[in-house]
VOMIPA-471470 format. One record per atom (N, C-alpha, C): x, y, z. Coordinates in steps of 0.1 Angstrom, whole numbers, padded with zeros to 4 digits, always signed. Layout:
<rs>
XYZ ...
</rs>
This chain:
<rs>
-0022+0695-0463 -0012+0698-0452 -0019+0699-0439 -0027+0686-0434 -0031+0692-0421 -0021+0695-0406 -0031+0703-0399 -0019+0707-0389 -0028+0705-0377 -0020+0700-0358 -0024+0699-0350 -0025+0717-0345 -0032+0721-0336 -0035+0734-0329 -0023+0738-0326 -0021+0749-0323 -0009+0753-0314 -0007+0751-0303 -0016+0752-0294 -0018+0749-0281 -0006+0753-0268 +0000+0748-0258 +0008+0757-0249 +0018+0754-0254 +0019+0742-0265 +0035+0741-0267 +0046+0750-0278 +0027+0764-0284 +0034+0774-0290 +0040+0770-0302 +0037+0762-0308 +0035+0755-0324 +0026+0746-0326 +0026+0747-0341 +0016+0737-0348 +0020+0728-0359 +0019+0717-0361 +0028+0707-0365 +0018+0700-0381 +0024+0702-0385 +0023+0703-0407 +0029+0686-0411 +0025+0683-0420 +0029+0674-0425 +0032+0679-0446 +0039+0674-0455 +0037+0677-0466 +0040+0667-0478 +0040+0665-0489 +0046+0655-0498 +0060+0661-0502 +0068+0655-0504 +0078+0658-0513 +0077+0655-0527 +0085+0660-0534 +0083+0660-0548 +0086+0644-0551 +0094+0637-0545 +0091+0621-0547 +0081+0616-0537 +0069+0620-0536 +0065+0613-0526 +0065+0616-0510 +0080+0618-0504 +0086+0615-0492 +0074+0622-0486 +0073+0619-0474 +0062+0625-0464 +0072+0636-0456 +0073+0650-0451 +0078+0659-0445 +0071+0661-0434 +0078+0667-0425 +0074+0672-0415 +0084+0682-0411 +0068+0695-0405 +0076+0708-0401 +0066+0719-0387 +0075+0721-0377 +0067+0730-0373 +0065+0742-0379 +0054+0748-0370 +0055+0765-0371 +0051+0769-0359 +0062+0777-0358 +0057+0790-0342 +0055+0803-0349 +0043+0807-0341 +0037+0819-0345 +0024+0816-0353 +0024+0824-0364 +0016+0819-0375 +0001+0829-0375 -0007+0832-0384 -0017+0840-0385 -0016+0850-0379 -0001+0859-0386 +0000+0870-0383 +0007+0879-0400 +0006+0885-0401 +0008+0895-0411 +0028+0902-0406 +0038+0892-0409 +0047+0896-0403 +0056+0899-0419 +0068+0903-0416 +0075+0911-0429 +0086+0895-0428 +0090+0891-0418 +0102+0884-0423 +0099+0867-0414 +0101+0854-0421 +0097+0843-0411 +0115+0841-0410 +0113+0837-0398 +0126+0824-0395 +0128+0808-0401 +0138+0810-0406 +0139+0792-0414 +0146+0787-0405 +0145+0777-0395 +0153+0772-0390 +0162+0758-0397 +0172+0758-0399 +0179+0745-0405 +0190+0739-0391 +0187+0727-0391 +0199+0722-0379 +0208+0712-0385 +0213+0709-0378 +0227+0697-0382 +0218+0688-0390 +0232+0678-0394 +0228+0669-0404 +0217+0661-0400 +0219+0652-0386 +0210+0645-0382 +0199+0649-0372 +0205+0662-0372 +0192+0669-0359 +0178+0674-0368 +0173+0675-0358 +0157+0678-0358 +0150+0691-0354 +0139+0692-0354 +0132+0706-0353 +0135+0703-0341 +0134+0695-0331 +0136+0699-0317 +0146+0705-0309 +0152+0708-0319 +0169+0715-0312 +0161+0726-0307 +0148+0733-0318 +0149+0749-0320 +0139+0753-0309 +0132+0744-0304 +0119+0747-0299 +0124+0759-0289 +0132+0759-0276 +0133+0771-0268 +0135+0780-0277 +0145+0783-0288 +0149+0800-0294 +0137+0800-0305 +0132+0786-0310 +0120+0795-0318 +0104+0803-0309 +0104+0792-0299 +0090+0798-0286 +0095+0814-0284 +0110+0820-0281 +0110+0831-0278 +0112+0838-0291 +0116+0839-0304 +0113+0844-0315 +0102+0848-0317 +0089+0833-0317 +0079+0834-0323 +0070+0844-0309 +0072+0850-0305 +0069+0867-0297 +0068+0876-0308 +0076+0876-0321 +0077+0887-0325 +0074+0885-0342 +0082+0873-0345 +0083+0866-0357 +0073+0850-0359 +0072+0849-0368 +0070+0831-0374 +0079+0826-0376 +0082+0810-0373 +0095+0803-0373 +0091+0789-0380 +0098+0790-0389 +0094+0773-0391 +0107+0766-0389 +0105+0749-0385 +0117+0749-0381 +0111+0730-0387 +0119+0723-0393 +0114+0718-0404 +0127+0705-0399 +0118+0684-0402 +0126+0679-0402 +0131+0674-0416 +0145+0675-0417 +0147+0666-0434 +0142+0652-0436 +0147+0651-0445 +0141+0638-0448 +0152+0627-0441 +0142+0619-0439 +0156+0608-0431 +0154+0611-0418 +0148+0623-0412 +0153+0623-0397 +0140+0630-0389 +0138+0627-0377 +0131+0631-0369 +0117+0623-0374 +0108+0633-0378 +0096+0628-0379 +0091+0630-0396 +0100+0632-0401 +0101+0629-0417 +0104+0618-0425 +0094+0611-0430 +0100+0597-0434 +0111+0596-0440 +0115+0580-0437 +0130+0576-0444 +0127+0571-0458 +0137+0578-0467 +0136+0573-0483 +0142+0561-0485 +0133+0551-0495 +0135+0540-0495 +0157+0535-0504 +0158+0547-0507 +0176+0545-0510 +0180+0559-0506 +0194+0553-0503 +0205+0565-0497 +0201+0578-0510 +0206+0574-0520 +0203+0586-0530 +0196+0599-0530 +0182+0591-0521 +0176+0600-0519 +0179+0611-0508 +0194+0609-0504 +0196+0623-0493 +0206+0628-0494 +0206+0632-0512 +0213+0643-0513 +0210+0656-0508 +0220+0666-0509 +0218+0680-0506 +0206+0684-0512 +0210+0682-0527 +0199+0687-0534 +0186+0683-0532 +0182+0668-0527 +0171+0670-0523 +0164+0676-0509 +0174+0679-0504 +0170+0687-0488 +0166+0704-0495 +0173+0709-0500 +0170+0721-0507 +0158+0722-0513 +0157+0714-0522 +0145+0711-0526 +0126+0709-0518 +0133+0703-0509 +0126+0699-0500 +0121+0712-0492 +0132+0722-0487 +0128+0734-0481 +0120+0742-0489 +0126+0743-0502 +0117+0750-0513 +0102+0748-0510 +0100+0736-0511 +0086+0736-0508 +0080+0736-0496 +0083+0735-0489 +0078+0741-0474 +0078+0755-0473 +0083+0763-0486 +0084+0777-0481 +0071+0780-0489 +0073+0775-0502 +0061+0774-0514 +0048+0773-0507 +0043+0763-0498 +0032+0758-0491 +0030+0764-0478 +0037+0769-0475 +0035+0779-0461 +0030+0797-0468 +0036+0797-0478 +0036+0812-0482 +0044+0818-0482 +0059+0818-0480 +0069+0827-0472 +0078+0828-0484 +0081+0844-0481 +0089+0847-0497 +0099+0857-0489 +0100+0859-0478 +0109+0869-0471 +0117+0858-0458 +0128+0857-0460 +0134+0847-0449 +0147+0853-0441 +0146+0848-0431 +0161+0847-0423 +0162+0832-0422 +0174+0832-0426 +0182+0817-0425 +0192+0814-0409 +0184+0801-0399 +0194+0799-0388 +0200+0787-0390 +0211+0786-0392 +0219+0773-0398 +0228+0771-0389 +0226+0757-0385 +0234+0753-0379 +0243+0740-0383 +0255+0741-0385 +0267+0732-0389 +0263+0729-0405 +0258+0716-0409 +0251+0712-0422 +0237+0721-0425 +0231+0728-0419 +0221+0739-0419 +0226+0753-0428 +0236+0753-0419 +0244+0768-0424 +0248+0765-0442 +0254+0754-0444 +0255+0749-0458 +0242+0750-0465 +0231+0745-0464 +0219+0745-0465 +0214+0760-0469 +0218+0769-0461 +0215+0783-0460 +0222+0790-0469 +0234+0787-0472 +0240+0794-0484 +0235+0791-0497 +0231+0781-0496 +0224+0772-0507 +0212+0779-0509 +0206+0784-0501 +0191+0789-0506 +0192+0803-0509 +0205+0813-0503 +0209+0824-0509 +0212+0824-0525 +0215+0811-0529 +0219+0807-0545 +0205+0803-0549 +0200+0799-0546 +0185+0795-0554 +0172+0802-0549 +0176+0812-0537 +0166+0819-0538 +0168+0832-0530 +0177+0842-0539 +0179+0850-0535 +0172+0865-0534 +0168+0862-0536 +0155+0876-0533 +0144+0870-0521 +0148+0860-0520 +0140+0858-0507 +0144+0856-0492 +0157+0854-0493 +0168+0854-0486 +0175+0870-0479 +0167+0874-0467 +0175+0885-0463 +0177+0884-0459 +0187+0874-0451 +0201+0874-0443 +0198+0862-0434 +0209+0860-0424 +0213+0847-0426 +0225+0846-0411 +0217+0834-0399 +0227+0836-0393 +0232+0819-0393 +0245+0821-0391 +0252+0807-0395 +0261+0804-0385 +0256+0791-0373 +0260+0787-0360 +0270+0776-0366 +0284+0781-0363 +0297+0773-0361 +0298+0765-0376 +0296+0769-0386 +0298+0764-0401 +0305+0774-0409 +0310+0768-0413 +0317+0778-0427 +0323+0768-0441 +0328+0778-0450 +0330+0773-0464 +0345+0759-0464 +0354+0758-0450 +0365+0751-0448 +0364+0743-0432 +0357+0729-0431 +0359+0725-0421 +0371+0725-0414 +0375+0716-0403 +0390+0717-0401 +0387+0704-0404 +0402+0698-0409 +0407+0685-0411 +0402+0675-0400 +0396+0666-0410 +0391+0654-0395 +0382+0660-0388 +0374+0665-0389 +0365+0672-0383 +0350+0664-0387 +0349+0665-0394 +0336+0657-0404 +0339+0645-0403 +0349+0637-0403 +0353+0624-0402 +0344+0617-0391 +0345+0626-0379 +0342+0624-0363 +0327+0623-0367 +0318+0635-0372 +0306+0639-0373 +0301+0628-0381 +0306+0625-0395 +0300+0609-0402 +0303+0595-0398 +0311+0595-0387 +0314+0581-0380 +0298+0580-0369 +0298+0593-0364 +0282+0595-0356 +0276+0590-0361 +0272+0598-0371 +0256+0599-0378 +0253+0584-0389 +0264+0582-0398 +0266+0568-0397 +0263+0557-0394 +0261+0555-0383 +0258+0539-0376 +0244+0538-0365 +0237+0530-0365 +0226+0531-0357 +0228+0528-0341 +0227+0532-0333 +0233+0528-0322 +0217+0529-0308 +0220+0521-0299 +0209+0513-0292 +0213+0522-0279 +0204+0520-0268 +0208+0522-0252 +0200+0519-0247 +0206+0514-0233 +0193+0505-0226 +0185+0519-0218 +0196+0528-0218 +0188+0538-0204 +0192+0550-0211 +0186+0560-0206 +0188+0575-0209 +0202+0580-0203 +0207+0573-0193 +0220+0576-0186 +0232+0569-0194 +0225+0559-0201 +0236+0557-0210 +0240+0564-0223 +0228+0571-0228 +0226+0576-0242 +0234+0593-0235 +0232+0596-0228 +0242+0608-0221 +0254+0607-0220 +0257+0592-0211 +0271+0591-0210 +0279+0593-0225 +0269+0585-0234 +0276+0582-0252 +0281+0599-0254 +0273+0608-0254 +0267+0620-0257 +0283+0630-0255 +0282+0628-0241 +0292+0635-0231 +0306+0631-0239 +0309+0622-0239 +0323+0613-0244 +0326+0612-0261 +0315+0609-0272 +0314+0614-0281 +0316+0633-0283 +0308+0641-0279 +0307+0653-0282 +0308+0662-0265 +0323+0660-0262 +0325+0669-0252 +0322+0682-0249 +0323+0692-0264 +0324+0705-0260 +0307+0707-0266 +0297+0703-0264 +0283+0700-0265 +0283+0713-0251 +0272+0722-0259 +0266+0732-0248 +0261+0728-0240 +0266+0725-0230 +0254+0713-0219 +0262+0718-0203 +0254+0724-0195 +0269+0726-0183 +0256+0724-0171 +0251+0713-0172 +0243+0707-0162 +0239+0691-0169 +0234+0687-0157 +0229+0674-0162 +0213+0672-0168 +0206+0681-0164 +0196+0684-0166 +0196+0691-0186 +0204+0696-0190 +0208+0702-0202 +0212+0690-0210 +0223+0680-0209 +0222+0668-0209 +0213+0660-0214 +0209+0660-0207 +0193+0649-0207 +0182+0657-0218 +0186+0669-0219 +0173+0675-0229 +0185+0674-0246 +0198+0675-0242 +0201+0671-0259 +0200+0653-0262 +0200+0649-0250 +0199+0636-0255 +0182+0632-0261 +0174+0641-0251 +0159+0637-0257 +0157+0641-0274 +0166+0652-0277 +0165+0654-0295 +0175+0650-0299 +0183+0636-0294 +0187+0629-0302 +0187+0615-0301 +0178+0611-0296 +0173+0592-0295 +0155+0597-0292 +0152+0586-0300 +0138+0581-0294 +0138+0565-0294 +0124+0568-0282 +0125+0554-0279 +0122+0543-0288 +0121+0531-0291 +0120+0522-0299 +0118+0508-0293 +0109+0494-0293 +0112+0484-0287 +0118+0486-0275 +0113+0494-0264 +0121+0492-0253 +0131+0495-0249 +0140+0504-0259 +0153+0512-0260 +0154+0523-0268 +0168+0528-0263 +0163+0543-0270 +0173+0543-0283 +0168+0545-0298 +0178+0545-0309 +0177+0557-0313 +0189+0563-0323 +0188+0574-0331 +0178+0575-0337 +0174+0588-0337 +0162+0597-0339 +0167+0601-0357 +0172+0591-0366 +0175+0594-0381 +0182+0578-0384 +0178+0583-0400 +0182+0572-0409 +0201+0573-0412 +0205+0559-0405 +0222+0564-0402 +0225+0562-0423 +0216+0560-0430 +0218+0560-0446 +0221+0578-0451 +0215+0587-0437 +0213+0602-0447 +0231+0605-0450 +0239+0596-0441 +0255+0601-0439 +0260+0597-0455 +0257+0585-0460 +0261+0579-0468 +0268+0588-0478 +0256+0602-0486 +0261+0606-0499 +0271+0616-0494 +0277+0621-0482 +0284+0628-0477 +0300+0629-0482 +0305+0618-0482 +0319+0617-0484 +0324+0622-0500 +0314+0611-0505 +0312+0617-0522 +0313+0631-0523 +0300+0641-0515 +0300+0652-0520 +0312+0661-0514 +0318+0658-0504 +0329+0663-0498 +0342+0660-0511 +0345+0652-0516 +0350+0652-0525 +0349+0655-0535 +0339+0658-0541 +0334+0659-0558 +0329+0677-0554 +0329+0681-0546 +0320+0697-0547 +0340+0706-0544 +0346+0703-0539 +0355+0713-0542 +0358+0724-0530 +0358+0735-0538 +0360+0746-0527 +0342+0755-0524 +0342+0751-0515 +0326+0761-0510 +0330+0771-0508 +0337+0779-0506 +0340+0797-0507 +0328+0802-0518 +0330+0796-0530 +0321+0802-0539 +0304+0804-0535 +0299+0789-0527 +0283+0793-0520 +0286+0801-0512 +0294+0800-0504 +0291+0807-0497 +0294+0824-0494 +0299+0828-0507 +0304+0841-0513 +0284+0845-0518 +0276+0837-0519 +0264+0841-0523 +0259+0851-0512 +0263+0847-0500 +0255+0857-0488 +0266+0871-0493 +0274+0873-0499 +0285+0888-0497 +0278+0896-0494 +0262+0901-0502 +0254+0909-0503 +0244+0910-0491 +0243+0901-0481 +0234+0896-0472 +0243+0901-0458 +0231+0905-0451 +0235+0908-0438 +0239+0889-0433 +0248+0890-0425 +0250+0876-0420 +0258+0877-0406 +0250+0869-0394 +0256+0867-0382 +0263+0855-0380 +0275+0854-0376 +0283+0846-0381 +0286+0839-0364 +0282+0828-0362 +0289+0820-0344 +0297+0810-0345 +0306+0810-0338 +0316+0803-0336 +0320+0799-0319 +0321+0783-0320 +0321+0780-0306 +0340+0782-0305 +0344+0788-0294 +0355+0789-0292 +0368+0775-0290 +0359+0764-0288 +0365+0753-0290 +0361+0744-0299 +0358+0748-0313 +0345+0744-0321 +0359+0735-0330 +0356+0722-0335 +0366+0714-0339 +0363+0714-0357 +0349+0718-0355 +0346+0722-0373 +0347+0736-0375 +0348+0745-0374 +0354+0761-0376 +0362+0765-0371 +0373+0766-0379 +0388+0767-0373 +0386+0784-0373 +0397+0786-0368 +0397+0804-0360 +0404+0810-0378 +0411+0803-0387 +0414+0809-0397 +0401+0812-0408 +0396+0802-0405 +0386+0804-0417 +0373+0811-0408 +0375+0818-0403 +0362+0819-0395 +0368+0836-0396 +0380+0838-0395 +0387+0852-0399 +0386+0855-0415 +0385+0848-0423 +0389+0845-0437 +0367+0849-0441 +0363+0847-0438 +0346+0849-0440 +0347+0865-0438 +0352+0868-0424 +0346+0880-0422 +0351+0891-0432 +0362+0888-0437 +0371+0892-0446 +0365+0890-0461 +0362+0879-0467 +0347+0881-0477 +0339+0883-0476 +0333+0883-0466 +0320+0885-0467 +0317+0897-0458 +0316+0909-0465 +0315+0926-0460 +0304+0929-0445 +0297+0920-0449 +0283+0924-0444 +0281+0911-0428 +0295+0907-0429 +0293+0894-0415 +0301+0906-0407 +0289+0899-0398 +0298+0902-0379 +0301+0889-0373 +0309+0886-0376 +0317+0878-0362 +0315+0877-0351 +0313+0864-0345 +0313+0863-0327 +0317+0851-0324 +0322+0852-0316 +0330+0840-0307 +0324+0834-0295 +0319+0825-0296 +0311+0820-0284 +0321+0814-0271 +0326+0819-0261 +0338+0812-0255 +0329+0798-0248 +0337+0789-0242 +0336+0780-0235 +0326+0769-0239 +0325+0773-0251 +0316+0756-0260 +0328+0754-0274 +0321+0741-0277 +0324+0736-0290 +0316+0739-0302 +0314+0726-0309 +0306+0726-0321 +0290+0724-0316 +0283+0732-0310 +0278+0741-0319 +0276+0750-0306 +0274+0764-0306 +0265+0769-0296 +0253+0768-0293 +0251+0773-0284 +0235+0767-0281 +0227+0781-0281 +0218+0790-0295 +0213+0801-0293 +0203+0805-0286 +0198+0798-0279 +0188+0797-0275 +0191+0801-0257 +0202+0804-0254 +0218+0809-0246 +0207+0824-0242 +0206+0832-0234 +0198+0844-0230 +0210+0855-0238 +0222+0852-0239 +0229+0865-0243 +0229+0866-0261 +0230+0846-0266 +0233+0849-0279 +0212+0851-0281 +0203+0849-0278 +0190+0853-0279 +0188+0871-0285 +0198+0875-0275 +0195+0890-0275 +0201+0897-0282 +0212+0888-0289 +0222+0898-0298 +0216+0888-0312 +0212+0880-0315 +0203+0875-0327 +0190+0887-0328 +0183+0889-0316 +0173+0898-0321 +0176+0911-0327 +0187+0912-0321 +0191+0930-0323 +0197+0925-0336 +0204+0916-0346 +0205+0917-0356 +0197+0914-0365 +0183+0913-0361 +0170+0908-0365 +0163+0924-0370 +0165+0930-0361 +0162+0942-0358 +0170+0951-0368 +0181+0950-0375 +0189+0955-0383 +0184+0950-0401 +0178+0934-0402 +0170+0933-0409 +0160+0941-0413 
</rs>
């Protein structure tokens, strides 16, 4: 598992095998320190460790963060069949990055398909799992909501310029935490790279594929996600979030004893934690850990 230095960009960058082979890739901020709890970071379906880099740089002050690409995306090779990007093998996949790091005490940051991901490791690894914050996901999307998100992620899509891959950005995913142009331009950089001269999605548009199946064949998720009951859990919700409806996002706090609720006003799917207010109210429930 060799790794490049940390250097000012305040991680150090791992490579690993997966249990078929796949080649992984994962940061870590912090590191060679004797700490009680690491940060797992998990992002969207087709996002990357690069979402986390600002809120893990200011974590890893206090904590270790790994913050990990799945397979299919970012800088983790593409499996040679769709098959290979099931759930289970993303789960799987984290397992061992925790296995090969060392880390037996976790906080889970999930974001949309992360947060799924995160309940999921409260079921298979629950003594390692002490709590768990989960940005704009829950056990009941809203109707048509995922439809939108796997028509994205789905298709491979080209741009001649960076002003176009924004304009896509802006028009596809309106309520995107972005309220500059400059903010803009840094979600579009973690989500295209460049390629021949243009810039294409930064994932394999195959990882969408086993999605629809499992959305039909898995049922009601209340039950994973009834695994955190016991777990402290920070629960975010974008106030115009089109995948966490305001019922089921009342309906969690109401199962699950140990969630606090928050309402992020004036964004969508997803908030952006890395935000100076939600930074400081993550630590303090860090701090409650």
């Amino acid at each position: 598992m060799p790794a490049e230095t940390l250097g000012d960009r305040g991680f150090s960058e791992h490579f690993l095998s997966a249990r078929d082979g796949l080649k992984l890739y994962f940061r870590l901020y912090g590191g060679g320190r004797r700490v009680p709890i690491t940060i797992l970071c998990l992002p969207g379906l087709s996002r990357n460790s690069k979402d986390f880099h600002d809120f893990a740089r200011h974590m890893s002050g206090r904590f270790d963060v790994l913050c990990p690409d799945y397979r299919g995306v970012g800088r983790s090779a593409y499996a040679p069949t769709w098959r290979a990007y099931s759930p289970q093998a993303c789960l799987d996949d984290l397992r061992q990055v925790l296995a090969a790091t060392n880390r037996h005490r976790i906080v889970t940051v999930g974001t949309s398909f992360g947060g799924v991901l995160a309940a999921a490791l409260a079921v298979a690894l629950p003594g390692a799992v002490a709590g768990a914050v989960l940005n704009d996901i829950g056990p009941g999307a809203s109707p048509g909501a995922l439809d939108h998100v796997l028509a994205h992620v789905g298709k491979r899509r080209t741009f001649a310029s960076w002003e176009a891959a924004v304009g896509y950005l802006k028009s596809t995913f309106p309520g995107m935490p972005a309220g500059s142009e400059e903010r803009w331009r840094r979600i579009a950089a973690n989500t295209f790279r460049e390629e021949d001269g243009c810039l294409t999605t930064d994932w394999d548009p195959a990882i969408a594929k086993p999605l629809p199946r499992l959305l039909r064949d898995s049922g009601d998720l209340w039950p994973l996600f009834r695994s955190l009951k016991k777990k402290r859990v920070l629960a975010l919700r974008g106030a115009h979030s089109e995948v966490l409806g305001p019922a089921t996002f009342d309906r969690m706090a109401n199962e699950l004893p140990r969630l606090e609720p928050i309402t992020v006003p004036g964004v969508g799917h997803a908030p952006d934690m890395a935000e100076p207010p939600l930074l400081d109210l993550i630590e303090r429930f860090l701090d409650g850990i």
